[in-house]
C-alpha positions in Angstrom: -0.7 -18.5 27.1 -1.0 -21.8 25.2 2.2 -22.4 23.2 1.7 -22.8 19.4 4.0 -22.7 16.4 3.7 -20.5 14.0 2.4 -22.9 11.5 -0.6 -24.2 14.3 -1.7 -20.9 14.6 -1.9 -20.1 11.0 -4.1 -23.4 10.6 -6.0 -22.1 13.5 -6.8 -18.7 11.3 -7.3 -20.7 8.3 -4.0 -19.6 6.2 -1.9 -21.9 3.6 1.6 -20.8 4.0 4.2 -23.1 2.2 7.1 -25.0 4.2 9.9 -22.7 2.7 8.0 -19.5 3.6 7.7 -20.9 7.3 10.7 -21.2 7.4 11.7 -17.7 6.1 9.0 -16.3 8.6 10.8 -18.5 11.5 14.3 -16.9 10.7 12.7 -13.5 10.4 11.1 -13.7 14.1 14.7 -15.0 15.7 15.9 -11.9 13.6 13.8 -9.5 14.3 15.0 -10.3 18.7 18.3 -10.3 18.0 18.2 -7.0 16.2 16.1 -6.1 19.0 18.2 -6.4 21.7 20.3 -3.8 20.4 18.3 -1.5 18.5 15.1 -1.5 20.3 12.8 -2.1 17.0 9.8 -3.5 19.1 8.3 -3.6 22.8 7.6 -7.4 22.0 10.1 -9.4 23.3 8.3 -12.5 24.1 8.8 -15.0 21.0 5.7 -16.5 21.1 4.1 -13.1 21.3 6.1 -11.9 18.2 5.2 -14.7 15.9 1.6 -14.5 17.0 1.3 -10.0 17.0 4.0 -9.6 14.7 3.8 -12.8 12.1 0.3 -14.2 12.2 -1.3 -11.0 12.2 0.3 -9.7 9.6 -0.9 -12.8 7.4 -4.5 -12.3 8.5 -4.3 -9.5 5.5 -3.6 -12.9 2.6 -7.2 -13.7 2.3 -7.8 -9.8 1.2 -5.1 -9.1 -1.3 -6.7 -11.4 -4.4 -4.8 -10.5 -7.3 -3.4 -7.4 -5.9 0.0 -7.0 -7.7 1.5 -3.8 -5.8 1.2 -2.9 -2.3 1.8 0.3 0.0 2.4 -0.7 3.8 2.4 2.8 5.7 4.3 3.6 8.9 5.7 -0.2 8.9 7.4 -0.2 11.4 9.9 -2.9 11.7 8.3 -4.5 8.5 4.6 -5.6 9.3 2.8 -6.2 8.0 5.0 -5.7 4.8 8.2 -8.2 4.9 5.6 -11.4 6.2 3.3 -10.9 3.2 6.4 -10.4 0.7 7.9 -13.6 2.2 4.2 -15.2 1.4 3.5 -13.5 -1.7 6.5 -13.2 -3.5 5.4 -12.5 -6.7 3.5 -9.4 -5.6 6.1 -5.9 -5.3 6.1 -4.4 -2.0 7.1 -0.4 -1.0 7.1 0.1 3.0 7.7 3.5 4.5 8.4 4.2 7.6 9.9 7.4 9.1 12.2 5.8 11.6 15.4 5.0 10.1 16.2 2.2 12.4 13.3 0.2 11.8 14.2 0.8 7.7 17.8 -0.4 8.1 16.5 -3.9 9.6 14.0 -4.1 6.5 16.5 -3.7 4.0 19.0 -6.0 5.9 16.0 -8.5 6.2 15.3 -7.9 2.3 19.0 -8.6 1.7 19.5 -11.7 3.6 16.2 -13.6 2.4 16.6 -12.1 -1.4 13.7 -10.8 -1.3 13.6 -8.7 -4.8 10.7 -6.6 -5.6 10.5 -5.2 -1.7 11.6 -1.8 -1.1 11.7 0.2 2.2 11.7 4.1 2.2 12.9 6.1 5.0 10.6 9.0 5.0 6.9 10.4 6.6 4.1 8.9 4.8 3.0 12.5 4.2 5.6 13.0 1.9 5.1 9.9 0.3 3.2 11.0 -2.8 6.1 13.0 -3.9 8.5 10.2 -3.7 9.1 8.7 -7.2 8.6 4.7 -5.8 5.3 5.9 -4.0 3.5 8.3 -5.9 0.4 6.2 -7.5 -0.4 2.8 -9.2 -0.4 0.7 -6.1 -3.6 -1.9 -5.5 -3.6 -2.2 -1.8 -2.7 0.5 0.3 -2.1 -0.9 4.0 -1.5 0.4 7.5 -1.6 -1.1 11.3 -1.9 1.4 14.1 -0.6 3.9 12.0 -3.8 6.6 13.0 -7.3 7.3 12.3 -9.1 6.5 9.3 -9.4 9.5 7.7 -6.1 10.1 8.0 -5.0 6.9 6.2 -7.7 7.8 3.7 -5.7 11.2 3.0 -2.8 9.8 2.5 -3.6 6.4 1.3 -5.5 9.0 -1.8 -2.8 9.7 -4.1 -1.2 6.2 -4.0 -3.8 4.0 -4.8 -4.4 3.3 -8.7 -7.9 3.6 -9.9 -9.9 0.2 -8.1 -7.6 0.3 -5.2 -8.4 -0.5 -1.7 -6.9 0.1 1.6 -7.0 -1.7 4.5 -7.2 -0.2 8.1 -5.9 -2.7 10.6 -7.3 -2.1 13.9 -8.4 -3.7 17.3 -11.7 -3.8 18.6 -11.8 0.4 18.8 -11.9 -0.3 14.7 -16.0 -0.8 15.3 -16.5 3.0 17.3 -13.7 4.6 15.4 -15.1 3.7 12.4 -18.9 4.7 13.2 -17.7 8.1 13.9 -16.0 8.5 10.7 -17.8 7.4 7.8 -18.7 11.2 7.2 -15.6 12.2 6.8 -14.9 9.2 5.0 -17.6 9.6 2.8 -16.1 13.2 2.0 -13.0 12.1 1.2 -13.9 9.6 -1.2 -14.2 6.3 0.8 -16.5 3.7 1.6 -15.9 0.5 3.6 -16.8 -2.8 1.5 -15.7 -5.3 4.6 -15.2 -5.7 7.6 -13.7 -8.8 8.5 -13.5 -9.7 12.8 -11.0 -12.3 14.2 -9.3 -13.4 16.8 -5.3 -14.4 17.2 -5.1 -17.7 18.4 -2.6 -17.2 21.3 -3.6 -14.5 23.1 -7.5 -14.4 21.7 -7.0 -10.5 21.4 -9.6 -9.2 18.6 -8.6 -7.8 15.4 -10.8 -5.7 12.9 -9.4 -5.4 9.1 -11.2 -2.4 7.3 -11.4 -2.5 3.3 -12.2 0.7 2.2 -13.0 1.6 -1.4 -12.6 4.7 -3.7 -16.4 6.3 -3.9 -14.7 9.5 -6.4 
């Protein structure tokens, strides 16, 4: 695999990130392996391979979020895409859940250290999400990366999106079949897909689908 910094492969994908976020995203990748090493947040280990999966990917989302002003990132693991796009965009207010309470404690440290205010990570399932009092409603963008299928991001991506809110289903190439078989499902629940954007990751070339979906009801 070709080596690229995290700023080449960004201009590979087309994305504007300023100097001062690089360099937040820069610390957060060295962060995120040390953590690793001793709290086993991720099976990528290779640094090239976390700035590229981890960072870059999560960026791929910028172009989407227009004027978006509150965003849901379900199941985020360790913070992705959540803590790259609050270090991007901070201006916009950020709630990530995520059930394991590891992966939590290294988004509030990570919140902490870069000052990051308007970011907030819930320990909790992202079933019980709408009855938590920072994620029951109002958010613009609901998002989620291998988190499950479609409808049930839909379902629970439903009572946390404000009226005109989207979400977006991050997915490889399965994204295509996965969502063919459920668009009547979709469609029962009250989505539709408006876009569906292809692209590759300029290190490893592995294909990514992003799914918009919008509110039909």
């Amino acid at each position: 695999m070709t080596r690229m910094s995290l700023a080449e492969q960004l201009a590979a994908l087309q994305i504007a990130v300023p100097a001062p976020a690089l360099a937040q995203l820069d610390w957060l990748a060295a962060e995120l392996l040390r953590w690793n090493r001793t709290h086993n947040l991720t099976a990528i280990t290779d640094p090239d391979e976390v700035s590229e999966k981890h960072l870059a990917d999560s960026l791929t989302l910028l172009p989407l979020l227009d004027d978006a002003k509150r965003l849901l990132d379900l199941g985020s693991g360790a913070g992705f895409p959540a803590l790259p796009l609050k270090i991007v965009r901070p201006e916009l207010a950020i709630v990530a859940v995520d059930a394991v309470g590891k992966k939590i404690a290294f988004q509030r440290h990570v919140a902490r250290s870069l000052q990051l205010s308007g970011f907030t990570a819930i320990h909790g399932r992202a079933e019980a999400l709408a009855a938590h009092p920072q994620g029951c409603g109002g958010f613009d963008v609901v998002t989620a990366r291998a988190l499950g299928s479609l409808p049930l991001l839909a379902r629970l991506a439903a009572p946390c999106l404000a009226a005109g809110g989207r979400l977006i289903a991050m997915k490889g190439t399965e994204g295509v079949a996965e969502l063919a078989a459920a668009e009547t499902e979709l469609a029962a629940l009250g989505f539709a897909c408006s876009d569906c954007r292809r692209l590759s990751l300029p290190l490893s070339g592995a294909e990514r689908l992003l799914l918009v979906f919008k509110r039909t009801t």
